[in-house]
N, C-alpha and C positions, 0 to 999 in steps of 0.2 A: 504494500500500500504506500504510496507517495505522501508528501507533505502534504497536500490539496486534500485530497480522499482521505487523510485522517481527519483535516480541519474538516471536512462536510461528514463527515462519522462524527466526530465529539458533538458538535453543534447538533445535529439530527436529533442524538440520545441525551438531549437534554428536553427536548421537546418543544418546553416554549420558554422566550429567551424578552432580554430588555437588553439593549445595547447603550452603552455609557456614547451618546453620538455628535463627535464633534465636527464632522464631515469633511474631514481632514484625509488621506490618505490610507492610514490603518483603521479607520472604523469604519469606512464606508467598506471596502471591502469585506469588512467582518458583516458587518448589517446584511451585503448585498446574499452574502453566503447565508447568513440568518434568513434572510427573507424567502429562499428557495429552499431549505432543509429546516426547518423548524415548524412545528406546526402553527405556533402565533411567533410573532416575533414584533416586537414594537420599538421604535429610537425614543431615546431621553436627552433630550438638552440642556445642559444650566446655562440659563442667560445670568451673566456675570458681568461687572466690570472691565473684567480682565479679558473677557470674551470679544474682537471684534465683530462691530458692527456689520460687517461684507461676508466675515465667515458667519455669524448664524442667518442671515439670508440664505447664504449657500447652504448651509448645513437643511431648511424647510426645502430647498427646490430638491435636491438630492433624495432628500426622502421621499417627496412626491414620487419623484423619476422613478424612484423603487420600491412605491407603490407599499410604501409600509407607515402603518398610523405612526405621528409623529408626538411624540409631548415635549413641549419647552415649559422650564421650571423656572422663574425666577430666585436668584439665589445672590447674595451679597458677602463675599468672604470677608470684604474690609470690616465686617463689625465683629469681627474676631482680632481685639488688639494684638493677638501673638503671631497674626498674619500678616497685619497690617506694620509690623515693627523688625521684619523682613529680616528672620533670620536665617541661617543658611538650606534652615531644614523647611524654609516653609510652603513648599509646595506638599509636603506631610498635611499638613494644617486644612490648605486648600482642598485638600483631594479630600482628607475625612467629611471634611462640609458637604462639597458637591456630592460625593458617591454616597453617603448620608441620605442626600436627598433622592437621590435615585433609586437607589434601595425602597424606600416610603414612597415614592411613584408607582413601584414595581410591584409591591405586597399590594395596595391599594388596585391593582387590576389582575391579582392572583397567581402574581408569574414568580417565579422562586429566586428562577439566573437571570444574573445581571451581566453582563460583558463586559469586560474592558478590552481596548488595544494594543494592551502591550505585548510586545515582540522579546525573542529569545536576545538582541541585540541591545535592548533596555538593562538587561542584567547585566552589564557590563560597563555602563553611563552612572553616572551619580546619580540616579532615581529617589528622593525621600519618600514621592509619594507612592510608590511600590508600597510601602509599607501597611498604609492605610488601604490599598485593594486587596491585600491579607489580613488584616485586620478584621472587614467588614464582609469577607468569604466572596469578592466578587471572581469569574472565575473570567481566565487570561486564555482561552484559543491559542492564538498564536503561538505561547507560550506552551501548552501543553502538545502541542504539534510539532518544538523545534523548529517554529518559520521564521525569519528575518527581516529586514527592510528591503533587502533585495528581492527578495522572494516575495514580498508584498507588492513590491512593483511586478512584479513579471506575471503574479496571480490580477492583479487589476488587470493588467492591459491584455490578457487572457478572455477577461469578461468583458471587455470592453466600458470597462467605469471611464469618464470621463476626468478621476484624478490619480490615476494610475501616475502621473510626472509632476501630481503639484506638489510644492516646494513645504517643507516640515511649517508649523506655523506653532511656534508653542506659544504659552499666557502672555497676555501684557506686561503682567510683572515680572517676568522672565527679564527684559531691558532693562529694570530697577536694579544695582548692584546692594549686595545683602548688606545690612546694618542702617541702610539708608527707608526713612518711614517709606510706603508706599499708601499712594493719595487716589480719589478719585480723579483730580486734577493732571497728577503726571504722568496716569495712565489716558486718559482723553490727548495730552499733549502726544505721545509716543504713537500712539492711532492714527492723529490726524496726519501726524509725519511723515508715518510708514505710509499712510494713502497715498502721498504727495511724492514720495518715492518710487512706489510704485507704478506710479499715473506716467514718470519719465521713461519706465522701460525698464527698470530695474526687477527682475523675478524671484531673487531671495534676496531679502534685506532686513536687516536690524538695526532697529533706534536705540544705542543705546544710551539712560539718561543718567549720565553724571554729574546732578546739579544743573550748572552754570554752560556742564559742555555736554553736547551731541556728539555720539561718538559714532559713527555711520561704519556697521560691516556688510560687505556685498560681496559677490563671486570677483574672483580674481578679472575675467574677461568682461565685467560689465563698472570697473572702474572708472572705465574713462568715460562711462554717460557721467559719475557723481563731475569726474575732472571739466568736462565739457560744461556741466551745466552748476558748475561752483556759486556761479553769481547768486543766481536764482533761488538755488537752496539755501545757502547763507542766510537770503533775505527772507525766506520762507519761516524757516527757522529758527531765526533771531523773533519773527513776531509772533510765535510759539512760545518766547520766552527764554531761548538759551543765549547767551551772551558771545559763546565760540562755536565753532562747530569743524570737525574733527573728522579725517576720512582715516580708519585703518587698514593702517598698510599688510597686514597679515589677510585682512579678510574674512568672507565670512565663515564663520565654524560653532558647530553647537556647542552649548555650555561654555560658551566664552566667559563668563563670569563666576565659572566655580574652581578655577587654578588654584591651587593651593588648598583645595578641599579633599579630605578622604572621605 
């Protein structure tokens, strides 16, 4: 049996399922595999703060697309001070919230499993919030299959999902660096920036907010739109509030702000 046909074996023998759905790459595919082997299968959304505004758009068309009942929860992690005061572990914090409430969406329509997306790839990443999806017994597919990020790509464009190639998209406060509060306000600032980033051409990018400076990471070969279009953003971004603004020369790379973290 392959990685595929065990993922559509696990999920089958579960029967009916809730997927944690943030319509990002690895859950859509899980949901879409949900949606044709499970006898109910339903997505859950926490509308958050931290959530953009374009990704839960996408997140309701998606679902549509696959034809699977959608629930968006609203949920607010900032009123958790020990979230909001952005320690290293705090996406720990966030996830108990959110999965918390998903969980209580899922009882509430009878359904036992709840999904998450994470991949066998994550065990190897500074993950806190792994913890709180054992914690709360949600169960990990991918994980129990052995499947990867790679393998999640190649299973998407297998099925022809339409995000089979989109770009990793984690929290807003992910750009906040730890020990620094995080606000309703400088996660609104980091959104509208990243929009205005993206609106230039740029396909994976990160805001990230250092105070006073913007510190902009993007792929190596789409550098020279930020280099080309320096003026613009500057002045973009100075009336966002940052004072400097900063292109890294390294690039873009996940977990850029947990170096020095074990």
């Amino acid at each position: 049996m392959n990685k595929l046909e065990k993922l559509k074996s696990i999920i089958k023998g579960m029967n009916d399922v809730a997927v944690a759905f943030s319509g990002g790459q690895d859950s859509t595919l899980l949901l879409a595999i949900a949606a044709r082997e499970a006898r109910i299968a339903v997505a859950i959304t926490i509308d958050s703060c931290s959530f953009p505004r374009k990704e839960l758009r996408e997140s309701k068309r998606l679902a549509k697309k696959l034809g699977v009942k959608h629930i968006v929860i609203k949920a607010n992690a900032l009123e958790d001070d020990i979230f909001s005061s952005n320690p290293a572990d705090r996406c720990y914090y966030c996830k108990k919230s959110e999965f918390s409430a998903v969980k209580r969406a899922a009882e509430k329509l009878r359904i036992k499993n709840v999904l998450d997306g994470s991949n066998k790839d994550d065990l190897l990443d500074y993950r806190p919030g792994r913890k709180a999806v054992v914690e709360l017994g949600l169960r990990s597919p991918f994980i129990e299959a052995g499947i990867g990020k790679k393998e999640i790509e190649k299973y998407s464009k297998l099925l022809n999902l339409p995000t089979w190639n989109k770009p990793a998209m984690a929290c807003l406060a992910s750009r906040i660096p730890y020990g620094e509060r995080i606000t309703p306000v400088k996660l609104k600032i980091v959104e509208q920036g990243e929009d205005f980033l993206r609106g230039l051409g740029l396909t994976q990018v990160r805001l990230r907010h250092h105070g006073v400076i913007a510190r902009i990471e993007t792929l190596n070969n789409e550098m020279g739109i930020v280099l080309k279009n320096s003026e613009i953003i500057s002045e973009k971004l100075k009336r966002l509030g940052f004072r400097y603004v900063a292109l890294d020369i390294q690039g873009y790379r996940t977990g850029s702000l947990n170096a020095g973290i074990k």
